[in-house]
C-alpha positions as CSV (number, residue, x, y, z in Angstrom):
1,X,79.5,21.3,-64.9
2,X,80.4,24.4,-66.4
3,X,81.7,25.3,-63.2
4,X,83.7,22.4,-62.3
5,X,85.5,22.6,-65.9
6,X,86.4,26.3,-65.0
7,X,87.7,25.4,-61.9
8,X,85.2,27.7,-59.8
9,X,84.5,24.6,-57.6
10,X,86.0,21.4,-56.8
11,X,84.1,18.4,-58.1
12,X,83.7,16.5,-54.6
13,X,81.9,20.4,-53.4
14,X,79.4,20.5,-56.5
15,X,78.6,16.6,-56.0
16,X,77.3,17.7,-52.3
17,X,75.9,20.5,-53.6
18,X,73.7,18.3,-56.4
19,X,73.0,15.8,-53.2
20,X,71.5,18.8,-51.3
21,X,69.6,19.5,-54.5
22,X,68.1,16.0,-54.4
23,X,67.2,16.2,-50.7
24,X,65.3,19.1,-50.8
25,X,63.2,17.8,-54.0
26,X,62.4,14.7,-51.9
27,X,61.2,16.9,-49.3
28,X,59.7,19.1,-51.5
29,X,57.9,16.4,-53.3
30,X,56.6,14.8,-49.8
31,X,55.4,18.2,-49.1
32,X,53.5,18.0,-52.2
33,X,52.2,14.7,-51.2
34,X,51.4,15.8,-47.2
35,X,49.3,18.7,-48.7
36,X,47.4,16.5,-51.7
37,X,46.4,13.7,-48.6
38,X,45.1,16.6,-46.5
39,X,42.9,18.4,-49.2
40,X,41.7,14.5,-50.1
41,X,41.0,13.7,-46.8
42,X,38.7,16.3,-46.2
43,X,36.9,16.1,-49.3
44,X,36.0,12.2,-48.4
45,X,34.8,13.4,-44.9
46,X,32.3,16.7,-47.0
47,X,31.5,13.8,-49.3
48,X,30.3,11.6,-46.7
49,X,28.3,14.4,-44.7
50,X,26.9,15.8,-48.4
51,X,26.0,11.7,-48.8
52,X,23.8,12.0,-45.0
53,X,22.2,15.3,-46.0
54,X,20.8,13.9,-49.4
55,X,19.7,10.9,-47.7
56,X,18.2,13.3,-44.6
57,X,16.7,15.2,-47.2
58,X,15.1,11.9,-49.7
59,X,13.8,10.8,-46.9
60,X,11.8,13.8,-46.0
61,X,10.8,14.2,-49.6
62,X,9.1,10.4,-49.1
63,X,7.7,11.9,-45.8
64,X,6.0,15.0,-47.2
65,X,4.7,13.0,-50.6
66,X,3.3,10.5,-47.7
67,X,1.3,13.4,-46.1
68,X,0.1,14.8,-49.6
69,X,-1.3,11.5,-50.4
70,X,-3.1,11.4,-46.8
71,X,-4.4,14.8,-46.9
72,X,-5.9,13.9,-50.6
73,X,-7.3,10.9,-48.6
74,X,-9.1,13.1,-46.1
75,X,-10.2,15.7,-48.5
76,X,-12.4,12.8,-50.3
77,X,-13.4,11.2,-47.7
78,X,-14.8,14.1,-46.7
79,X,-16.6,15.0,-50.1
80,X,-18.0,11.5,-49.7
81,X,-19.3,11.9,-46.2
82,X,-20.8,15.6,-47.7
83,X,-22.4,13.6,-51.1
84,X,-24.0,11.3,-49.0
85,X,-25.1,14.1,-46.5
86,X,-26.6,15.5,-49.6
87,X,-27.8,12.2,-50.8
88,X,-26.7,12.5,-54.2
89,X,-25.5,8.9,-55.4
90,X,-24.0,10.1,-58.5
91,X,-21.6,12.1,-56.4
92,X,-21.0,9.1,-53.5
93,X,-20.0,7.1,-56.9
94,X,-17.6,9.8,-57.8
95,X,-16.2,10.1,-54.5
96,X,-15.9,6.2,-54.1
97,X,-13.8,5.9,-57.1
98,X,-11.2,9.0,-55.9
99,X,-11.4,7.1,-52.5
100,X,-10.0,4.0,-54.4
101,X,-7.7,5.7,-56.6
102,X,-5.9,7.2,-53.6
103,X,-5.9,4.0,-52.0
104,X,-4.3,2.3,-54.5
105,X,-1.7,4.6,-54.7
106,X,-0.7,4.7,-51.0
107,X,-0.8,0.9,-51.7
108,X,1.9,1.6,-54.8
109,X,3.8,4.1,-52.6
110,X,4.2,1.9,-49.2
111,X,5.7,-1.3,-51.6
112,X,8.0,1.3,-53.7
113,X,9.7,2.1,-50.1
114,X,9.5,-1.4,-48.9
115,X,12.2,-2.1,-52.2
């Protein structure tokens, strides 16, 4: 303005000039825009393969607590089949009751991953 009252520059010159000026913010701002799309873009896509691995990885975690729970099984049953080797029913009765207890948790488990 300063300009134009000076008479540095015509006043139909510095109204292009301000156009240009508004042209290249518009692209400037769609360049702002083109790069915020591309950086969100590919954070959806990591989200979605972070979403798979922790759902890879829960799964597994069922899977190995599975096997703990089976192994704990085993391990009694075989204490039971040694007590009754032995013959020592105070030990079958102990090893009946661990024999139950696990049961009833693999019962508890299997209908907490049916839900």
């Amino acid at each position: 303005m300063k300009a134009i009252k000076r008479k540095e520059i015509e006043r139909a010159d510095a109204q292009l000039i301000f156009q240009d000026e508004i042209v290249l913010r518009q692209k400037a701002n769609g360049l702002y825009i083109d790069a915020a799309n591309c950086v969100v873009s590919e954070l959806v896509e990591s989200q979605k393969s972070m979403m798979n691995t922790i759902g890879t990885a829960r799964q597994r975690l069922k899977n190995i607590k599975n096997i703990a729970m089976f192994i704990d099984l085993t391990a009694d049953l075989i204490v039971l089949a040694a007590a009754i080797s032995a013959a020592k029913p105070p030990a079958i009765l102990a090893a009946l009751k661990e024999i139950k207890k696990d049961c009833e948790e693999m019962s508890q488990s299997t209908k907490r991953q049916q839900q």
